[in-house]
C-alpha positions, 0 to 999 in steps of 0.5 A: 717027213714032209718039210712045211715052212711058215713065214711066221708062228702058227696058233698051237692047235695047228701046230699040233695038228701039222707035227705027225705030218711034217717038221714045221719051220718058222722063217727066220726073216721076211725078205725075198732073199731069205724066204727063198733060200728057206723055200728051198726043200720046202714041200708045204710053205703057209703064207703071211708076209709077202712071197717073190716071185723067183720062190717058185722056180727054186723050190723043186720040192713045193707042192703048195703054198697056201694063205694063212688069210683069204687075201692072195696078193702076197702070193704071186700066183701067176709065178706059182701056177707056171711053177706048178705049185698049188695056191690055197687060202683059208677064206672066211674064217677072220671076217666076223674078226674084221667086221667087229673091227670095223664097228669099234673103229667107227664107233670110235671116230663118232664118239671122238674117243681118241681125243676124249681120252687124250683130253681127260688123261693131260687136260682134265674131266671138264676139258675131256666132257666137252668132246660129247657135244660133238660126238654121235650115234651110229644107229639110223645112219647109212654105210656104203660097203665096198665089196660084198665078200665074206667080210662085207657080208660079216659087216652088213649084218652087224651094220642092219642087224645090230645097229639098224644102219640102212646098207648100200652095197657095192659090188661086182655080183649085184644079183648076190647081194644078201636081203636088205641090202641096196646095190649103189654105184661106188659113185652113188656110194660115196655120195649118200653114205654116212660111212663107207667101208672098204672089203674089197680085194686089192685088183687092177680095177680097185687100186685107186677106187678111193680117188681123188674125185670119188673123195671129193664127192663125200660128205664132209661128215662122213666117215671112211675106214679101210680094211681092204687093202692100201692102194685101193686110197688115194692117200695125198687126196685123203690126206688133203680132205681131212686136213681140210676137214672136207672129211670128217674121219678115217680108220686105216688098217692097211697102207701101200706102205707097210710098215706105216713110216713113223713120220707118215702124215697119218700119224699127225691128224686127230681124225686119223685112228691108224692100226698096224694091219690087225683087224683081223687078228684075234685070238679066235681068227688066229686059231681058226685061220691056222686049223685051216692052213694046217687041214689044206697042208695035210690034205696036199701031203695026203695026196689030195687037192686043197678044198679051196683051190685057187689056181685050178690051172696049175693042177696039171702040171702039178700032177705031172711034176709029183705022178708016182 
């Protein structure tokens, strides 16, 4: 029997599914110590914390390491393509998950949920009643979405469809934008939207996209909310603006530093609503996302390439390492 690592517990079905082709282990730990040393026989391992780089070179054994998620910045794929070692993900499956997320963390800032709820729970009905005069709807107004993959896709079609939002989008292939949608330089962007979204995958050219002078260029009412990746903010930049109130609200799912530090100054602003990287965690994304890891690992012990192959480089030294 094959051995297939999992850096966490898997949704039943999957687990299910992976039983008649291997024994499923879950790691013990997260550190790069542990999940190497754990990595060792390992023939399969499905990815949801961070990977080193060293893994790769100490697993004889691994065929494949595939992403329970689409993102692949916990898997250095560099290390894993001189290695050998296939990389997969499973793209798509949690972004209806993500973009409902997006919405509700929105809807949450404009109708001040945080502090109404705060209000009505220590200061009373009145006190809590008097935060509707400041809130606001969604409809009509414009979102700027950053990244126009499957989860900027999912979001843009709650936004026009289910809100009426006008829809700028930015984006590294214009020509795929879908119908409606208006392509804007990120400039542009951060200038007319009412609320900007951040989708994009974290890459050399969007670490620090959200910097200093693009945050500057927002407008004091608008909204920004982060389901891509940490480093793509400038938090101190973030953290000034809404301090300031030279931004009106932000909505972090993700950070450069994670966990988030309980004394990390988000945690202290009343325009801030922090989650602990979740949005696309559901129980239908979890299930989906694990079928998917689970069918890509069946699929390498069959002898077969994954279906969504993201390192098509190192297949032929992958071939040569198990011909026969």
């Amino acid at each position: 029997m094959a051995t297939i690592l999992s850096t966490h517990p898997l949704h039943p079905r999957a687990t299910e599914m992976l039983a008649p082709h291997g024994d499923l282990l879950i790691a013990s730990a997260l550190d790069g110590a542990t999940l190497t040393a754990e990595a060792r026989n390992a023939d399969i391992i499905i990815v949801r914390a961070p990977l080193p780089a060293a893994l790769f070179a100490e697993a004889p054994a691994l065929r494949a390491a595939i992403r329970h998620g689409a993102g692949l910045d916990m898997i250095p794929v560099a290390a894993a393509t001189k290695a050998g070692v296939l990389v997969a993900n499973v793209p798509g499956v949690n972004a209806r998950s993500v973009a409902e997320h997006v919405i509700f963390v929105t809807l949450a800032l404009l109708r001040r949920f945080r502090a109404m709820d705060g209000d009505l729970r220590t200061l009373g009905w009145l006190a809590a009643r008097d935060h509707a005069n400041l809130t606001n709807e969604l409809s009509g107004r414009t979102i700027g979405i950053v990244g126009m993959g499957n989860v900027g896709r999912a979001v843009f079609s709650i936004a026009r469809d289910g809100f009426g939002l006008n829809v700028f989008a930015n984006t590294r292939n214009p020509a795929n934008l879908p119908s409606g949608a208006r392509f804007g330089t990120i400039e542009r962007l951060v200038e007319e939207s009412d609320v900007i979204v951040l989708c994009c995958p974290l890459t050399p050219e969007t670490t620090g996209l959200i910097s200093r002078e693009r945050i500057g260029r927002m407008k004091s009412s608008a909204l920004l909310v982060n389901v891509s990746r940490g480093p793509v903010i400038d938090d101190d930049a973030l953290i000034e603006a809404l301090r300031e109130n030279r931004l009106a609200g932000a909505a972090l799912d993700v950070f450069a530093t994670q966990p988030l530090p309980s004394d990390h100054p988000y945690f202290s602003l009343p325009n801030v609503i922090v989650t602990p990287h979740m949005a696309g965690i559901t129980e239908e994304s979890m299930e989906r996302m694990g079928i998917g890891a689970a069918a890509e690992a069946i699929r390498v012990l069959a002898g077969e390439l994954p279906v969504n192959l993201c390192n098509r480089e190192a297949v032929e030294h992958y071939r040569r390492r198990f011909r026969g």
